[in-house]
Each structure stands twice: as C-alpha cells, then as structure tokens.
Backbone as a chain_set.jsonl record, in Angstrom:
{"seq": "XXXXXXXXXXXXXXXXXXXXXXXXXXXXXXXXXXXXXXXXXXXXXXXXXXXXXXXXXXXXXXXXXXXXXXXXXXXXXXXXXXXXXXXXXXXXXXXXXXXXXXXXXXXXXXXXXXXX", "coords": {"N": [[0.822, -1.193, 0.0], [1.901, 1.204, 0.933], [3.687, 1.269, -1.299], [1.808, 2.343, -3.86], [1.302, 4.448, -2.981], [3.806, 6.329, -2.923], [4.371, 6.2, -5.432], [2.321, 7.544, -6.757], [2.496, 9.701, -5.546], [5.17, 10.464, -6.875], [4.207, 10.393, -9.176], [2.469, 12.642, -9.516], [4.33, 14.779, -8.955], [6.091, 14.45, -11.247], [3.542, 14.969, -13.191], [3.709, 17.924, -11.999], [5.74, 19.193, -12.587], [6.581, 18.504, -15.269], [4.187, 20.138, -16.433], [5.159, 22.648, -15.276], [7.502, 23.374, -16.925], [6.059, 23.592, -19.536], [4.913, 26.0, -19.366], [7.261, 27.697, -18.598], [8.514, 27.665, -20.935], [6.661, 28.629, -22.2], [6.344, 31.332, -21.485], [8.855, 32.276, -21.931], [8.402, 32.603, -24.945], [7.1, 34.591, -25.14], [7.935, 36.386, -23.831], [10.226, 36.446, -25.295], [8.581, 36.98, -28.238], [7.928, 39.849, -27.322], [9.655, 41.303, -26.621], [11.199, 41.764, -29.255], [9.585, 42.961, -30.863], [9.691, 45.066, -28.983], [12.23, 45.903, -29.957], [12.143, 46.165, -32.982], [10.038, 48.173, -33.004], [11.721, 50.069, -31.748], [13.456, 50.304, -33.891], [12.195, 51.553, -36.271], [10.683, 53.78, -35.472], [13.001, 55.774, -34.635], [13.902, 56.451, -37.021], [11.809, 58.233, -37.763], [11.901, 60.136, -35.427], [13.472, 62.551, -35.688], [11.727, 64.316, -37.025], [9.177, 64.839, -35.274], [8.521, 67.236, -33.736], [7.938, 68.037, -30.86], [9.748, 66.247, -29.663], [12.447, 66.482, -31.172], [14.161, 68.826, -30.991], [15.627, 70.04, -33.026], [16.846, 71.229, -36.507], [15.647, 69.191, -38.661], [16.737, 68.548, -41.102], [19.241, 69.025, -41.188], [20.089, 66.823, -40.048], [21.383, 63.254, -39.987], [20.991, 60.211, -41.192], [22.724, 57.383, -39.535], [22.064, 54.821, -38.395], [23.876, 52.519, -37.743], [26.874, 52.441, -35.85], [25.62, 54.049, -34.196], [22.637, 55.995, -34.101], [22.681, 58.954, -35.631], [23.935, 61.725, -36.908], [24.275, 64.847, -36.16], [24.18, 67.725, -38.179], [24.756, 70.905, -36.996], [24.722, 74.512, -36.897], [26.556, 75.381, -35.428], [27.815, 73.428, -34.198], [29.211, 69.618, -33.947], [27.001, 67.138, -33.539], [27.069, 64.02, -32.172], [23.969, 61.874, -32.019], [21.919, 59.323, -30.801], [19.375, 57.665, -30.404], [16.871, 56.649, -27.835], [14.188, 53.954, -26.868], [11.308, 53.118, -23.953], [13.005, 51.014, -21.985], [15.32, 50.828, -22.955], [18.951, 50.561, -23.432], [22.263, 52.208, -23.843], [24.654, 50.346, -26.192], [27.643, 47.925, -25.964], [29.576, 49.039, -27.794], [28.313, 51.56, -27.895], [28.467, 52.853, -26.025], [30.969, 53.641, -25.489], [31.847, 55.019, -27.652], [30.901, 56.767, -27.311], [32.207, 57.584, -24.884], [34.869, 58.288, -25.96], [33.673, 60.669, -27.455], [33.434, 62.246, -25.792], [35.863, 62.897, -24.21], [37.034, 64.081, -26.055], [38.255, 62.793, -28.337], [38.155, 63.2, -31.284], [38.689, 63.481, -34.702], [38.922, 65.007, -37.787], [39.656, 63.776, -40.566], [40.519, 63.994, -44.108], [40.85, 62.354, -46.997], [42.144, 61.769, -50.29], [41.795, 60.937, -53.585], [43.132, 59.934, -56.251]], "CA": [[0.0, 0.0, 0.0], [2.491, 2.531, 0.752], [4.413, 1.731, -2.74], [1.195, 2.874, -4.327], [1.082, 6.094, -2.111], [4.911, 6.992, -3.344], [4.228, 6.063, -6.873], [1.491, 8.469, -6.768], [2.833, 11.187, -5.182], [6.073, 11.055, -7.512], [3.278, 10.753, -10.566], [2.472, 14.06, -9.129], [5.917, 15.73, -8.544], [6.529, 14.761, -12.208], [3.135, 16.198, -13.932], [4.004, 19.536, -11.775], [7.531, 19.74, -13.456], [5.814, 19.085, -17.145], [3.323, 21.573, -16.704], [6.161, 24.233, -14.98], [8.219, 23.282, -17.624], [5.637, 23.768, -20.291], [4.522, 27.59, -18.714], [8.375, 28.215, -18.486], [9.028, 28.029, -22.445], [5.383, 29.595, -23.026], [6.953, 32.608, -21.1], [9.946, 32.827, -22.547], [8.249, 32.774, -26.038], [6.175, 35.604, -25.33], [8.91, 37.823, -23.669], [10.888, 36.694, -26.939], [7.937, 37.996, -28.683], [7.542, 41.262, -26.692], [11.298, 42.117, -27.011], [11.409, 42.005, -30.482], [8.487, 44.006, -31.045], [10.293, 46.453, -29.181], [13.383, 46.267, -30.654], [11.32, 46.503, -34.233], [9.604, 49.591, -33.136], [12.598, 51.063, -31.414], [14.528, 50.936, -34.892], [11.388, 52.036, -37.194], [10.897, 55.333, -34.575], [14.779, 56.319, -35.438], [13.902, 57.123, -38.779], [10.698, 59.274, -37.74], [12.252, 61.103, -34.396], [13.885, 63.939, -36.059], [10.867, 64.943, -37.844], [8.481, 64.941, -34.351], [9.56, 68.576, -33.323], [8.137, 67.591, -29.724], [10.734, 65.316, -29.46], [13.592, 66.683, -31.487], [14.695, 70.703, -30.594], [16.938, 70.58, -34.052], [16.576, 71.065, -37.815], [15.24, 67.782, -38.977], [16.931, 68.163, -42.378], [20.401, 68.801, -40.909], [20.272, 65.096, -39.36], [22.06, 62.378, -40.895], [20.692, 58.729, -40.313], [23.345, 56.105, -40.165], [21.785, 53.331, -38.045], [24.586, 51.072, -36.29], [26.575, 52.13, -34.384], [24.911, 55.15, -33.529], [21.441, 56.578, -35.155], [22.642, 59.78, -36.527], [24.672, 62.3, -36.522], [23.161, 66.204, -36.323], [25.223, 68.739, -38.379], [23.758, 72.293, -36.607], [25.107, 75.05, -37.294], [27.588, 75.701, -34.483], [28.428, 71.89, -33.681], [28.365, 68.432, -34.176], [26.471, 66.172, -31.926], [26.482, 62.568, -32.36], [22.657, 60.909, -31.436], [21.141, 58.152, -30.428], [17.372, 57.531, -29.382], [16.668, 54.99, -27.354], [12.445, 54.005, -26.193], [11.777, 52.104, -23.138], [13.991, 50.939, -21.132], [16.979, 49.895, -23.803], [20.863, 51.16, -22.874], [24.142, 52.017, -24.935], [25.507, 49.038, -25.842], [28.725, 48.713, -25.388], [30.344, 50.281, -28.493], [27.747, 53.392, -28.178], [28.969, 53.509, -24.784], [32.602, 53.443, -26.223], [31.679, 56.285, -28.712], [30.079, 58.22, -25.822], [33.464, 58.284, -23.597], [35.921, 59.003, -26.812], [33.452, 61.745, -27.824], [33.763, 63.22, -23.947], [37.533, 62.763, -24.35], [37.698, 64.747, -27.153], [39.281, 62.134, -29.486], [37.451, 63.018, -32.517], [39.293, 64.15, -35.563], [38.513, 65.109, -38.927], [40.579, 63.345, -41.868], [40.64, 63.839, -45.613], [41.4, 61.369, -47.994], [42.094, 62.184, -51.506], [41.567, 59.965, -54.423], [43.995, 60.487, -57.776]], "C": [[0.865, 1.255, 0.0], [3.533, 2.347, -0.618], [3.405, 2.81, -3.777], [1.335, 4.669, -3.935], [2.148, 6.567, -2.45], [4.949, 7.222, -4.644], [3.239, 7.093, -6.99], [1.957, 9.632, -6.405], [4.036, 11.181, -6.259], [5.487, 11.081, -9.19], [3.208, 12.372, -10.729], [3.349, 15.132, -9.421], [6.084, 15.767, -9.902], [5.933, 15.435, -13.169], [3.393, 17.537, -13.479], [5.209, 19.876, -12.89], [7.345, 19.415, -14.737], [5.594, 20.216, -16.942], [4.23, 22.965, -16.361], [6.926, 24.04, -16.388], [7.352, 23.737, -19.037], [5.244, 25.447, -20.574], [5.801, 28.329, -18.872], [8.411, 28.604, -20.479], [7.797, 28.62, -23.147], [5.941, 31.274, -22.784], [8.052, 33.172, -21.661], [9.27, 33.257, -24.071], [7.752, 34.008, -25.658], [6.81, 36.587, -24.87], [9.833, 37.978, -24.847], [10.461, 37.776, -27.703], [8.14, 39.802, -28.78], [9.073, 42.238, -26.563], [11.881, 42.607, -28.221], [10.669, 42.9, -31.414], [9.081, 45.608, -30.553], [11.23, 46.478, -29.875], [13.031, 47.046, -32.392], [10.906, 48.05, -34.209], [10.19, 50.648, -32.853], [13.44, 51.566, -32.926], [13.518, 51.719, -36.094], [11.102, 53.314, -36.387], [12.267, 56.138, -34.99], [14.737, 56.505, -36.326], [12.889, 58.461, -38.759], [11.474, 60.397, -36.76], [12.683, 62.018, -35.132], [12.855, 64.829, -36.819], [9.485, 65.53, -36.527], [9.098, 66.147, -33.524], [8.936, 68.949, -31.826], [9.076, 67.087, -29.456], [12.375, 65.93, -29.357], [13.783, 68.312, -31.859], [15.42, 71.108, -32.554], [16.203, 70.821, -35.62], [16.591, 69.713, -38.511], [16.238, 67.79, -40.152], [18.595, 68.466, -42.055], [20.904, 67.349, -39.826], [21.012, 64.097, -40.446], [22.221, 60.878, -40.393], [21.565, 57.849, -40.803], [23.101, 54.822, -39.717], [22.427, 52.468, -37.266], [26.193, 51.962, -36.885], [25.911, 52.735, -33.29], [23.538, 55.377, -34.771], [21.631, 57.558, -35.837], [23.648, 60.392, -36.046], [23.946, 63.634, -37.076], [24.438, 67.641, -37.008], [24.745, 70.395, -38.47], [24.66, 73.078, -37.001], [26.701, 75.869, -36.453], [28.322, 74.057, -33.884], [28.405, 70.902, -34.487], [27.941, 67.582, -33.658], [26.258, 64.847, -33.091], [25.303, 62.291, -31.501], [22.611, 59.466, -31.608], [20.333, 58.261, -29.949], [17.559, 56.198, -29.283], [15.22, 55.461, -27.037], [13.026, 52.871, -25.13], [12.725, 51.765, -22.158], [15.555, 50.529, -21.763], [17.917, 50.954, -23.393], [21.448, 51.414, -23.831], [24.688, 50.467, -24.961], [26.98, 49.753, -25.727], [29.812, 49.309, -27.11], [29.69, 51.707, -28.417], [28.166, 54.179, -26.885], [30.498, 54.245, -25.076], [32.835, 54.952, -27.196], [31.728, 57.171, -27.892], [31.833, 58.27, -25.304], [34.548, 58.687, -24.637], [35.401, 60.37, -27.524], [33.318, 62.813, -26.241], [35.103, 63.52, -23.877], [37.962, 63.672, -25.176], [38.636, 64.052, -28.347], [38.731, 61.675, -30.366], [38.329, 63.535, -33.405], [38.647, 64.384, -36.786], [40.024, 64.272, -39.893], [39.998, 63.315, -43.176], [41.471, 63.532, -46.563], [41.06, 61.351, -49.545], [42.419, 60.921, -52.601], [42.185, 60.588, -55.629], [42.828, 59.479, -58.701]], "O": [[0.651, 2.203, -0.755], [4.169, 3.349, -0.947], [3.875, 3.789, -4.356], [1.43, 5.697, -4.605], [1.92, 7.776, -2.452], [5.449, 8.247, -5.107], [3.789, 7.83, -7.809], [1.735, 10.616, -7.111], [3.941, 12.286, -6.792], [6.066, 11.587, -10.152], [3.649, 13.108, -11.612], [3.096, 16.174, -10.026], [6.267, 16.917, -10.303], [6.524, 16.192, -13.939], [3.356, 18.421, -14.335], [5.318, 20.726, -13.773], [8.01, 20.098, -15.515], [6.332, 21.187, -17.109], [4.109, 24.045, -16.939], [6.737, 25.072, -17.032], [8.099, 24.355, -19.795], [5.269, 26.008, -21.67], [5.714, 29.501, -19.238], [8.328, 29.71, -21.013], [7.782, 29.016, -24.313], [5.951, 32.17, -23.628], [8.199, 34.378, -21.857], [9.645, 34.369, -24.441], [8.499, 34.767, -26.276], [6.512, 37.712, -25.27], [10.201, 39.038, -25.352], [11.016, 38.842, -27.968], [8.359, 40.612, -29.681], [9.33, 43.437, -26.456], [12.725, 43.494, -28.355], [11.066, 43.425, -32.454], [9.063, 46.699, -31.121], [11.093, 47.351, -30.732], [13.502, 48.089, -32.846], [11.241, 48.92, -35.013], [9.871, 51.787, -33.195], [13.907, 52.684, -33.146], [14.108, 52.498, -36.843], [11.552, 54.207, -37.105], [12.257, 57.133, -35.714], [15.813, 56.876, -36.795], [13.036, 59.459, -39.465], [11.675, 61.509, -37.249], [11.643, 62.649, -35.32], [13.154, 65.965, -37.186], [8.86, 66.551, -36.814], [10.049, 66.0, -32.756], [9.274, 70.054, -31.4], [9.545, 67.77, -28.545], [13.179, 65.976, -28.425], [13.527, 68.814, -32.954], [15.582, 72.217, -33.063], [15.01, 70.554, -35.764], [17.663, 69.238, -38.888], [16.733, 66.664, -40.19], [19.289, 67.981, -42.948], [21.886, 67.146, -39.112], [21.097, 64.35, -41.648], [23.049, 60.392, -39.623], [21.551, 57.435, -41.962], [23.592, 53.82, -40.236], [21.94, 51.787, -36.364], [26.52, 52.06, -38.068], [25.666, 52.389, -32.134], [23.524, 55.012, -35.946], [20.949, 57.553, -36.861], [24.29, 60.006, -35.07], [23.238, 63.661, -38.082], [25.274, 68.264, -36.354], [24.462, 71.019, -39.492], [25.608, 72.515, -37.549], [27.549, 76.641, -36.9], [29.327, 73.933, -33.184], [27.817, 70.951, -35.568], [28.832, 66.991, -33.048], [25.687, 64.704, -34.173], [25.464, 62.42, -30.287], [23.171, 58.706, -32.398], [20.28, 58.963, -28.939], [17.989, 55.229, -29.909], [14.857, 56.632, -26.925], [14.045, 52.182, -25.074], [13.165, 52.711, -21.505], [16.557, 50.088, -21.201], [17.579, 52.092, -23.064], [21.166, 50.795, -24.858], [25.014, 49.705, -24.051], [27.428, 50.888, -25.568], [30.782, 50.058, -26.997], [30.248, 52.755, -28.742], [28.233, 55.383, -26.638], [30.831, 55.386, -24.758], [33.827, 55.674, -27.298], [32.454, 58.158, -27.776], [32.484, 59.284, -25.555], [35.287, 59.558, -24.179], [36.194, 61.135, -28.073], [33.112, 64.014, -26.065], [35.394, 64.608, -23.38], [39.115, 64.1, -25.136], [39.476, 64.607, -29.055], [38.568, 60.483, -30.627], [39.035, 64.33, -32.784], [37.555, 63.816, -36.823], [41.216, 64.408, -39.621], [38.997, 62.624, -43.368], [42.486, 64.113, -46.947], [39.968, 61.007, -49.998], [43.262, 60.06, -52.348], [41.797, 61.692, -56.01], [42.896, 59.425, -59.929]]}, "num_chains": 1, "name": "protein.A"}
C-alpha cells in the first residue's frame, strides 16, 4: 500500500515539473515575442524622431541617419552632436557607450582622404 502512495505522489511531482516546464518556455516565447516588437519599433521610430519637433529641438533636415553604431549624426550650425534615441527601457551598448566616452575625451578628428 504505501508503494502505491509513493508512486502516486512522484506521478504528481513529475506532472508539476511538465506543466512548470511547459509555462516556463510559453513565457519565454512571449517575452521573446515582446522584445522584439520592441526592438522593431525602437529601430522604425529612429527614422521618424527627427521629424516629431516635440521630441527633437533641431533642424530635422540637418540630421544624418546612419543606423549602427549610432542613429545619426546632427550637423547644426555651431556643432556636431552625435545621437542616439533609445524608447523604453533599452541602454548604450557597449560600443555606443565606447563612442560616448571618446566623444567626452575629445578624441574626434577630422581626416581627408584624396583619391587620384
């Protein structure tokens, strides 16, 4: 009698750990999902932001979208600012971080390269 009663309870123990196991990779799919969605809408916004003059203080048409590794670069009339928009909660990775501390540093240059 008590083999039955162990066999049963570890019947138990093992549909729990299916079914968690089944809930676990439903979850992950759907934060998959929901990450990629942002990521999607974060990079289709980066083409519009400079035109939303809530958003963006500057002359939309002095912007210059390059996409990776940074989103643009703004050529105003007294500077040049490198951008990036981020939505959400997304970060610098780490080369935009990398950009960020050599453009704080000051170790930007200009070079021109001439073609015969």
């Amino acid at each position: 009698m008590e083999y039955i009663y162990w066999a049963g309870f570890f019947l138990i123990i093992l549909i729990l750990i299916l079914i968690a196991g089944r809930y676990r990779r439903l979850y992950l799919l759907e934060r998959q999902s929901r990450t990629s969605a942002s990521v999607r809408y974060g990079k289709f916004l980066e083409h519009y932001i400079p035109w939303i003059k809530e958003i963006f203080p500057h002359d939309p048409t002095k912007f210059r979208f390059i996409g990776n590794p940074i989103d643009g670069i703004l050529f105003d009339d007294d500077k040049i600012v490198f951008l990036e928009f981020k939505t959400g909660n997304s970060k610098l990775s780490e080369t935009q971080r990398k950009i960020k501390s050599l453009v704080k540093e000051k170790k930007v240059e200009w070079k021109e390269i001439k073609i015969k």
